[in-house]
N, C-alpha and C positions, 0 to 999 in steps of 0.2 A: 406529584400527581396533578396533573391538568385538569381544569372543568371546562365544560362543553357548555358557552353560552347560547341561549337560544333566542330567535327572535320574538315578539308577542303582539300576537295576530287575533283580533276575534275574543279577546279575553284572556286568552291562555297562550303557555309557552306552545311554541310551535318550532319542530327542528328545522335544519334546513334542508333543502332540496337540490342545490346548485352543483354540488360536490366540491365546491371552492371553500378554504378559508384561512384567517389570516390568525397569525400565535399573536395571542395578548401576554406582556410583560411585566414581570414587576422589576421597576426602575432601577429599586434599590436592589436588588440582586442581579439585574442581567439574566436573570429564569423567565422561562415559559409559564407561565402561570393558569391559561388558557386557550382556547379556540372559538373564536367567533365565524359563524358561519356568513357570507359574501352571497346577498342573493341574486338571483336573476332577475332578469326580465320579466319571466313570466311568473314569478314570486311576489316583485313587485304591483302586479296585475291581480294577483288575488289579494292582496293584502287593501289595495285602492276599492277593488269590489267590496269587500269586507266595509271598511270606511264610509263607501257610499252608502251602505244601509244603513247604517247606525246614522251617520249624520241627518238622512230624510227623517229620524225621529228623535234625533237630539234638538233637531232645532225649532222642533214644536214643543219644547220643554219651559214649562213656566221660569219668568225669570226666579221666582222665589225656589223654587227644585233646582236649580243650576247653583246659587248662592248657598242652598244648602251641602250641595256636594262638596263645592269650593271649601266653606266654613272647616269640614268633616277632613277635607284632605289637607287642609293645614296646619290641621289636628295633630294628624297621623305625622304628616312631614315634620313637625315640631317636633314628637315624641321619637322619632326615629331618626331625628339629625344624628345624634350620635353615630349609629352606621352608617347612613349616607357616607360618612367623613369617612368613616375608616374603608371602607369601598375605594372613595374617592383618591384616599394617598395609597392603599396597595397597588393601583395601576399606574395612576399619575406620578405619584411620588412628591406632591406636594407634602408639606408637612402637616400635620391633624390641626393644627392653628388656624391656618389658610383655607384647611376644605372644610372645617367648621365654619369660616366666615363666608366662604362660597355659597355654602347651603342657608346660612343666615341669609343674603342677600336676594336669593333665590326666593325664600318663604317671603320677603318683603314684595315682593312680586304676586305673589297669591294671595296676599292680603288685600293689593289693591284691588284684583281682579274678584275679592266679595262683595264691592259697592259695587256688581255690574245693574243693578236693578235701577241705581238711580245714575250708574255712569250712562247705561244705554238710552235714559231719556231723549227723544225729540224733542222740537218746537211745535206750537201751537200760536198760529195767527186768526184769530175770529174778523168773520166780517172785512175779507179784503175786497172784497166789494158785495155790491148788494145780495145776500144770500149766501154769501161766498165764504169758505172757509181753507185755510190751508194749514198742513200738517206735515213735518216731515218724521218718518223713521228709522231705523239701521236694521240692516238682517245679516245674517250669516252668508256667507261665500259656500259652503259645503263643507268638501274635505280638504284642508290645507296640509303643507309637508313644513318641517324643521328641517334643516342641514347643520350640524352644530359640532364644534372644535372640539379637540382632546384636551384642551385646556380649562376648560371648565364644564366638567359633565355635566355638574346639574344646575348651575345657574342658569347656563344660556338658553338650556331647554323650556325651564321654568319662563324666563323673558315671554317666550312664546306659546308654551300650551297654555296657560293660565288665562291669558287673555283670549287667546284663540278658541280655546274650551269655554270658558265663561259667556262668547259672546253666540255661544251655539254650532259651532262650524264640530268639524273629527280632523285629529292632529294627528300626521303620519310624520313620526321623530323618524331619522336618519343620524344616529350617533356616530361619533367618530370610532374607529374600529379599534383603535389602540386601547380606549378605558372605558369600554363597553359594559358596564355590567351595571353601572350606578341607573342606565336607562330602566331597566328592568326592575329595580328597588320601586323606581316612581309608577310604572306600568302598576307593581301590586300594590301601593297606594292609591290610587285612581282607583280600580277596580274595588277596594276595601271600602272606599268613602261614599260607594255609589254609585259614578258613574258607569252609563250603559255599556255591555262590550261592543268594542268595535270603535269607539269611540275617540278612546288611545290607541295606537299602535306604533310599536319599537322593530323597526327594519334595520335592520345590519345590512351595511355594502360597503363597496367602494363605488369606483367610475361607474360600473356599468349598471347599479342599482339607481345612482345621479342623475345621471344621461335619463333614464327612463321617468323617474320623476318628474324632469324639467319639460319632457313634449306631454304625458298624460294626459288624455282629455278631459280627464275626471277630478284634476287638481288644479285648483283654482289660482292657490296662491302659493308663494315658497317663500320663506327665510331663510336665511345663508347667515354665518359670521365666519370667517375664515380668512385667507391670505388675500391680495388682491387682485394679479392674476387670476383664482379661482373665483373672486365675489364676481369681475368682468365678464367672466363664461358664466358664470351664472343666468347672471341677469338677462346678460343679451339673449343669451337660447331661451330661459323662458318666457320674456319679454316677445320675443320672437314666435312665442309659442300661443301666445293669448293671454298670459299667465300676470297676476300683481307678481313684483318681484321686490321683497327689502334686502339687499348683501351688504354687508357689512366688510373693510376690507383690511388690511393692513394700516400700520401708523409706525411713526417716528415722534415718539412724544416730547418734548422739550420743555424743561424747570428753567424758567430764566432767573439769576440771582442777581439784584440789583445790589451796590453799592453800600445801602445802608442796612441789606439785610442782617437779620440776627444768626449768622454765622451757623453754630450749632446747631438752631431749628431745621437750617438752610440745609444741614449733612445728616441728619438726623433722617428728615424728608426723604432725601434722594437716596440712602442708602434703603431704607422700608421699601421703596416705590422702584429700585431697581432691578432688583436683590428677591424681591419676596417671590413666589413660585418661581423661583430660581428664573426670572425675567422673560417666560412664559405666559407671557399674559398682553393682549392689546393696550391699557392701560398704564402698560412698565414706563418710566421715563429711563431713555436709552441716552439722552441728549442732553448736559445739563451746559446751559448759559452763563457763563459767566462775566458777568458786565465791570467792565473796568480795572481796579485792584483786589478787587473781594477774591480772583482767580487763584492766588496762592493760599491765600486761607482754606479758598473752598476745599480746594485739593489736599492738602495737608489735614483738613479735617476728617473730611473724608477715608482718606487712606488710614489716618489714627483706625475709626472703626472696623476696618473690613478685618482683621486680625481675629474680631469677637465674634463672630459669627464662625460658629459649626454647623461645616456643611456634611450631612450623615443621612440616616433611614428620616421618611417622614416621619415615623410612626415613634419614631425616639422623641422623648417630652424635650430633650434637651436643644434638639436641632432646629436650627435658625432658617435652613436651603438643604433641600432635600436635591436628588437626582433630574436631570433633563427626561425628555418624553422617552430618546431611543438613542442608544448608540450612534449610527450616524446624526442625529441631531447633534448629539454634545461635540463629536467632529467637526459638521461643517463649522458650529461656531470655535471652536479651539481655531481653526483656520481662521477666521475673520482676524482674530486677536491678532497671527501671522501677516495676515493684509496690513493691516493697521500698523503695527512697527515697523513693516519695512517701508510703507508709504512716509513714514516719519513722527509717527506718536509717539508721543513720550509713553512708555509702560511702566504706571506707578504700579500698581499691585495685576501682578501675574496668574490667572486662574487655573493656566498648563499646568505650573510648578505648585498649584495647591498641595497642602497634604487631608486626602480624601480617599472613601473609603476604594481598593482596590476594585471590589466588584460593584456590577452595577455601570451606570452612568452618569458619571459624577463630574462636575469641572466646578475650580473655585471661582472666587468674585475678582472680576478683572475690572480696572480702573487705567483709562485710557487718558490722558493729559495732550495738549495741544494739538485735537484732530480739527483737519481744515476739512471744509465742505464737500471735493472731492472725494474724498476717500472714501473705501466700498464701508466701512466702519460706520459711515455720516451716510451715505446715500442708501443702501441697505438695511431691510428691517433684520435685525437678529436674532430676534427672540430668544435671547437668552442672555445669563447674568453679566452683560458687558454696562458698562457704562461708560460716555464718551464727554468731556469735556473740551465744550468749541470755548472761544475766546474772545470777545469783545470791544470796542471801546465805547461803545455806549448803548443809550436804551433803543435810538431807531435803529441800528444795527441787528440786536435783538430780536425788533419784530420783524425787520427787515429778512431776516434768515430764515423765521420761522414761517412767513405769509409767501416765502419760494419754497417752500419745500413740499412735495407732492403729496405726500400725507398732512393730514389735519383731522385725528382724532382727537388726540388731547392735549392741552398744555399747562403749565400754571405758571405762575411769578412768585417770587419773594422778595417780601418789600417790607416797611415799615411806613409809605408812605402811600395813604389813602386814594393822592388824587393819583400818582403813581398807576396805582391798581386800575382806578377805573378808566381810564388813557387803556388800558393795558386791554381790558373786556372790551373796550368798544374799538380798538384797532386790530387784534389778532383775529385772523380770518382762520377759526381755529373750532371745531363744534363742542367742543365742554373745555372751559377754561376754572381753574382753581385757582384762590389767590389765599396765597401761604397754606394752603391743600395741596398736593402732591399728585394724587391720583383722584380728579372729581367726577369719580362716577355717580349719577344721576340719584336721583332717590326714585322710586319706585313709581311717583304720582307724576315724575317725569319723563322724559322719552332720552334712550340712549342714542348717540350718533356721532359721526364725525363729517367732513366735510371733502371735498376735492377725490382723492383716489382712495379714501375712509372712506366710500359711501357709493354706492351704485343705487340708483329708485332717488325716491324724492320722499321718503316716510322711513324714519330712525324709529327704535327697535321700542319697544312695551310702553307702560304709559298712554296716557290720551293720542299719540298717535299709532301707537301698536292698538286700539280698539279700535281706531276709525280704518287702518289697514286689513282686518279680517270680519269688516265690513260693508256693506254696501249703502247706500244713503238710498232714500226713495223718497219724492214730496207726493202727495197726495193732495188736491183741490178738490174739493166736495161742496154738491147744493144738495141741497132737501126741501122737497116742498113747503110750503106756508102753512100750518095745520088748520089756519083757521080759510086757507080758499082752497084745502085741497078736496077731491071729489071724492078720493077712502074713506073712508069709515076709520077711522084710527080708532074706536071703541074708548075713544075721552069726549068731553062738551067743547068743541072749538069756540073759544073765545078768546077774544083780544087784548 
């Protein structure tokens, strides 16, 4: 039996109107599990109306009432991770390890977004000239929209309502349609900790609910994470529309392994960071480096692991790589692995030939030896459990490969040597670099982002530059009369 999810509009679920909608899956079986409704235009038009009222009185909301609702829904999201998670892997098909740490990473987001009282502080200059005083402040934009991947329901969204909500604006979430339902968990949190209706709101679409958010004239700003042809239409149209735009876009992450790394650590790393949401994730290392002779070890090491890993249901305690998003997903990339061999890679371990469970959408862990730069395997984001070993001979070669490649989200080194490393941070033209960390996504009090065709806007995702993005700056210069030569009556004894 299928459930009928609904969008949440105003407070409350509200069905749809379009007549459109698309089947939600679960991974692990290749079943219909759901129905999310695809709104319209004119769906998305009442849901923005909605938004704009609540926001003209969300954002006359004391900072210490905002900080309390935040507090309250951290609560709640704390006490209710457990579900979030299992929400999270019946659609996704992540394993309950992953979307437990998902949701961890998410709440670490809302925790920053409780110091907004003393994050939102201005400046105060006295006496910039004679009588003169200057002050700047931050305010809210209104109603801002999310656009946010199937890869991570409720992190990415969290990135952005937390801050966005905290700093006074109304957050109109755009979830991805495939694992829609974790939206709607957060909706009745929000709603349980306080915050006003209208204030969140969970729209379901595809393009044509998109399109209509990017001209709106009533939304101010949009965040995107997604592919990067799609972050480029993004941005340009709303950019184009009057609108702040942060998208966030595609990567090709690359581990470089230096020489004297420690081997193990070095396969250890790259199988975690490949491997884990079955390599569905912006963060995945797809590309691992290998500099010099360390290349047959790595490889060899490497390959020893991938045997241990059981790929099966997320929701089994036992499983290591749960299912891909969809059917044709696990396809095109099965096909890559095809490009890749016959362009000339060596194929150490095969994810075709897995043994994995029949149904569902499953593919195993592939390990790809000797891919040259060319190849659709190297120039290609995959998103999925491939991993590609290029080949080296040395360390400026390394950054040499990584500072052409048109993505630069993320990268890291392994190394055993200090000055190594920092050579390595201050030459990779790369927006989050790890060293001997695998995947360095940011912490919370810092801002997510990558760089080159990772990045459309000029403002990376939460943190101190996701407040300063969902708001607006104003300085104010003020004089005041002299109390003791003004003509009022200020009802004190002017003296000097």
């Amino acid at each position: 039996m299928t459930s009928v999810i609904d969008h949440w509009i105003g407070g409350r679920r509200v069905a749809g109107r379009s007549g459109r909608t698309a089947p939600v899956y679960d991974p692990a079986t290749g079943e219909v599990s759901g129905e999310v409704p695809l709104a319209s235009a004119a769906e998305v038009d009442a849901a923005v109306a909605s938004a704009v009222t609540a926001a003209e009185e969300w954002r006359t909301a004391s900072l210490s009432r905002r900080a309390a609702v935040l507090f309250a829904f951290r609560e709640l999201l704390h006490d209710r991770s457990g579900e979030l998670a299992r929400v999270v892997t019946a659609e996704h098909g992540k394993v309950l390890a992953d979307a437990a740490g998902e949701v961890a990473r998410g709440l670490e987001n809302v925790e920053f977004a409780t110091g907004v009282p003393h994050l939102l502080k201005g400046g105060f200059s006295e006496q910039v000239s004679s009588g003169v005083d200057v002050y700047s402040i931050r305010q809210p934009l209104g109603v801002v929209a999310g656009i946010t991947p199937f890869n991570f329901p409720v992190m990415v969204p969290l990135w952005m309502c937390a801050n966005a909500i905290a700093c006074g604006n109304a957050f109109v979430l755009k979830p991805s349609e495939r694992d829609p339902s974790a939206s709607l968990l957060l909706a009745e949190m929000w709603q349980q900790a306080g915050l006003p209706d209208g204030v969140f709101t969970v729209l379901h679409g595809d393009k044509e609910a998109v399109g209509r958010l990017l001209v709106h004239d009533d939304v101010a700003a949009v965040s995107f994470v997604g592919s990067t042809p799609v972050a480029r239409h993004i941005y340009e149209t709303g950019t184009a529309h009057g609108k702040r735009v942060q998208a966030l876009g595609g990567a090709k992450n690359h581990m470089v392994v230096l020489p004297d790394a420690d081997v193990d650590l070095a396969a250890d790393a790259a199988v975690s960071a490949a491997y884990g949401a079955a390599g569905e994730r912006c963060m995945a290392i797809s590309v691992a480096v290998a500099v010099g002779a360390i290349g047959d070890q790595l490889v060899e090491a490497i390959a020893a692991r991938l045997p241990k890993l059981k790929v099966g249901r997320g929701a089994d305690p036992d499983t290591d790589m749960g299912p891909l998003i969809t059917a044709e997903h696990r396809d095109r990339v099965a096909d890559y692995i095809g490009q890749g061999e016959a362009a000339g890679a060596r194929v150490v371990v095969d994810g075709r030939a897995a043994d994995v469970p029949a149904a569902g959408f499953f593919l195993g862990t592939t390990l790809l030896d000797h891919v040259e730069r060319d190849m659709s395997v190297y120039t290609d984001e995959i998103f999925g459990p491939v991993l590609s070993v290029v080949r080296v001979d040395t360390y400026e070669e390394a950054v040499a490969l990584i500072n052409a490649n048109p993505y630069a989200n993320g990268t890291a080194i392994f190394t055993r040597d200090g000055g190594a490393a920092r050579r390595f941070q201050v030459e990779v033209e790369v927006g989050m670099v790890g060293v001997n960390v695998p995947i360095p996504v940011p912490v919370a009090s810092y801002s997510f982002g990558g760089w080159r065709d990772s990045l459309f806007g000029d403002s990376h995702m939460y943190g101190p530059e996701g407040l300063a993005f969902y708001t607006r700056g104003k300085v104010v210069t003020s004089r005041w009369p002299d109390p003791a030569t003004s003509q009022v009556d200020l009802g004190f004894p002017q003296t000097r």
